[in-house]
N, C-alpha and C positions, 0 to 999 in steps of 0.2 A: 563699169557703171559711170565712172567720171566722165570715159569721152561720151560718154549719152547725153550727161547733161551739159556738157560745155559744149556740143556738135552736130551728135546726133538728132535730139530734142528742138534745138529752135530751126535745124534746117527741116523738120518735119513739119512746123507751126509755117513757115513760108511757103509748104509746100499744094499746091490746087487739090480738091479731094482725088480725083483719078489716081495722082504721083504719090500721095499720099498714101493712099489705099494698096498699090503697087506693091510700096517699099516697104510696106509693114507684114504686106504678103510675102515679101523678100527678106529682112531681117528674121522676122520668129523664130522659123524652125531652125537658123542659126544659133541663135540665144538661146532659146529658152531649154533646151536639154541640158547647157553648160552651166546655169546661175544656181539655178536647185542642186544640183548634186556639188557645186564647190560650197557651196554654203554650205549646204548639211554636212559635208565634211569635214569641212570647218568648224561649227558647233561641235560634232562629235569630239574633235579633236580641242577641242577649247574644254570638255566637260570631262573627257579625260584626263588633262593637263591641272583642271581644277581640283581634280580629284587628289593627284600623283606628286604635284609637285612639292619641293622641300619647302618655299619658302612661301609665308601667311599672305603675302601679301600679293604674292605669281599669282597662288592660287585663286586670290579676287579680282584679279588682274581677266585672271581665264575666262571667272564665274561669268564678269563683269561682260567679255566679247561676247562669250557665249548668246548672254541675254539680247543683247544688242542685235547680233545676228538674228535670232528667232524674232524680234520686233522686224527686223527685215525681210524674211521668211513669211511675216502672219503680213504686212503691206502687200509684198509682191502677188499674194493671194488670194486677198479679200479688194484690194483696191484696182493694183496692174494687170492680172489675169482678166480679170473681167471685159476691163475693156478691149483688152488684146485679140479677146476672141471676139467682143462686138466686131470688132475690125475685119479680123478675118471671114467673120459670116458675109460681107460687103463683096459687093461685085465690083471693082475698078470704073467700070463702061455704066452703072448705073446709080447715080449719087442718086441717097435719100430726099424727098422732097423737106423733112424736117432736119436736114442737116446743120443749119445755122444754128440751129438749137442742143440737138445731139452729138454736136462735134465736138469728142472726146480729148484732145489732145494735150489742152491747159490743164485740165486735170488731172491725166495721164503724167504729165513732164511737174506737176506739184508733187504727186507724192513719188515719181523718180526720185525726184531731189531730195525728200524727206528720207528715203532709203538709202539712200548714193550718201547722205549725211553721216547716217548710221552705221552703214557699213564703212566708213571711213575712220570712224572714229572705234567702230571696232577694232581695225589693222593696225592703229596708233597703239590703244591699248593691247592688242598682242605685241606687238614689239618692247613697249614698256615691262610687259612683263614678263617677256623674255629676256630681258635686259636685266632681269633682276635675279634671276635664275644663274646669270653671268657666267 
């Protein structure tokens, strides 16, 4: 999710609709099987951890990624999905005539970053509190 938004994201915001539309036809079906199941397995495995662990404060540690994750999980679904598939419905060779309007991509690459936050600072708190676990 980081190199999206330090890379992937603004070389899409320079990119002409046609290249644009391409390469997002080109990305997805890469991504998008991989994020949901490491995440959800991550949660799981956060909500076990929360459950299991000896120490009070691992375990809020866990509770803590967990939630964080699922705030990641409920964006990439209700906000990133959406558009993705706007995307995908687009023909490359036939840009919308309302496209200056409907051009998704700032908004798209805003709540990336709001999740790519999140999910950061989940990874930090699982370390911490596997670190506590020692």
């Amino acid at each position: 999710m980081t190199a999206t938004v330090i890379g992937i994201a603004p070389m899409m915001l320079s990119l002409p609709y046609e290249r644009y539309v391409q390469t997002v036809h080109f990305l997805r079906p890469r991504f998008d099987p991989v994020m949901p199941l490491a995440n959800g397995l991550t949660v799981l495995l956060d909500l076990l951890l929360a459950i299991t662990a000896g120490d009070g404060l691992a375990r809020a540690g866990f509770a803590t990624a967990a939630v964080l994750l699922l705030c990641v999980m409920g964006i990439s679904l209700t906000k990133n999905v959406p558009v993705n598939r706007y995307v995908m419905s687009l023909s490359p060779a036939v840009q919308p005539p309302d496209w200056a309007e409907t051009d998704p991509r700032r908004r798209w690459r805003a709540w990336n970053t709001t999740r790519t936050a999140l999910a950061l600072f989940a990874f930090v708190t699982n370390i911490v509190a596997t670190v506590r676990l020692g």
